[in-house]
N, C-alpha and C positions, 0 to 999 in steps of 0.2 A: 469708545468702541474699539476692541482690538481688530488684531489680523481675522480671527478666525469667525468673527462677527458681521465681517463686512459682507455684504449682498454685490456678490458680481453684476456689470451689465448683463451677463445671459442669468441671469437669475431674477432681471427685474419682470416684475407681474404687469408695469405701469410704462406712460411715453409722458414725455410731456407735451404739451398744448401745440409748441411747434413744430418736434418729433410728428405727431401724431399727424399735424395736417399736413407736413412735406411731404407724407407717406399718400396721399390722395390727393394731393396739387393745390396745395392750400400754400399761399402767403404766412408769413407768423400772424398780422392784424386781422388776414380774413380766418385763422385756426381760431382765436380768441373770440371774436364777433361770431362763429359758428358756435362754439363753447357757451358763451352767454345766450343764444339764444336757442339755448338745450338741442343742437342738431348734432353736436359731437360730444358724447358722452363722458361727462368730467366728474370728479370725487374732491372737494374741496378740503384740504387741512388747513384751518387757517389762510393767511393769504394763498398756497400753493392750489394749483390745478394741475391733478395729473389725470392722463383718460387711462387707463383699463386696457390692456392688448385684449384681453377676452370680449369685454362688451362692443369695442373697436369691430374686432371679428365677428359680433352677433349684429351691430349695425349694419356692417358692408355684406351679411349676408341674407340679410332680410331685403336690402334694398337692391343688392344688383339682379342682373337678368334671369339669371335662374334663381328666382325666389318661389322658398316651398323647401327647398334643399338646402339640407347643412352644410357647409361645406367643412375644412378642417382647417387649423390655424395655416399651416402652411398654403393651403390652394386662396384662401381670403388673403395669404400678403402678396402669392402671385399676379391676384385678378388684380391689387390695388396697384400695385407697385410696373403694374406695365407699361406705363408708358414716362415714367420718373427714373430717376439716378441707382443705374445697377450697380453702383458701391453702395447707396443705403438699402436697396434691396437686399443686397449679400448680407451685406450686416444684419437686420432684424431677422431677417431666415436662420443664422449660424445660432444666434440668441434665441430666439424663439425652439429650435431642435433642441440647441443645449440643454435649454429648461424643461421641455417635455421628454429630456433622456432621464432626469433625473426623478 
C-alpha cells in the first residue's frame, strides 16, 4: 500500500473493541465479553473485531435517555465520553469532524 492509499485515523469508519468500550467505561475484558455477547456491536474479518462509529452512535442513541431522538455523531460522543478521559474525548471528536468534512 503506498502513501496515497493509506487511510488516516480521522478517516477511520471503525474503533476497535477496546477503543470502543474505553469510550463508555468499559475495561478491555469487559469491551470483549460485551462484544460476544452481541451488546456492543462488532464486524468480524477473520480473527479481527472492529465496532462501527456509526452503529456505536445508533446504539448509544437508541439506549440513552432521550430515546426516540436522533442524535448526531458528535452530541453521541459527547453524551458517552462525559464522564471519561478528555484527551480521548478530544481525539475521537477531531476524527470524527475530520471525516464528516470530508
Amino acid at each position: 500500500m503506498n502513501e496515497k492509499e493509506k487511510v488516516t485515523d480521522q478517516e477511520r469508519l471503525t474503533l476497535t473493541v477496546p477503543e470502543a468500550g474505553r469510550l463508555i467505561g468499559l475495561a478491555r475484558s469487559a469491551s470483549y465479553s460485551a462484544a460476544a455477547r452481541g451488546e456492543l456491536p462488532v464486524l468480524r474479518f477473520g480473527r479481527r473485531l472492529v465496532v462501527p462509529i456509526a452503529a456505536l452512535m445508533r446504539l448509544l442513541a437508541r439506549d440513552g435517555p432521550s430515546s426516540g431522538s436522533e442524535l448526531t455523531t458528535e452530541q453521541g460522543l459527547q453524551r458517552c465520553c462525559v464522564d471519561h478521559d478528555r484527551e480521548v474525548e478530544t481525539e475521537v471528536m477531531r476524527r470524527i469532524r475530520h471525516r464528516d468534512e470530508k
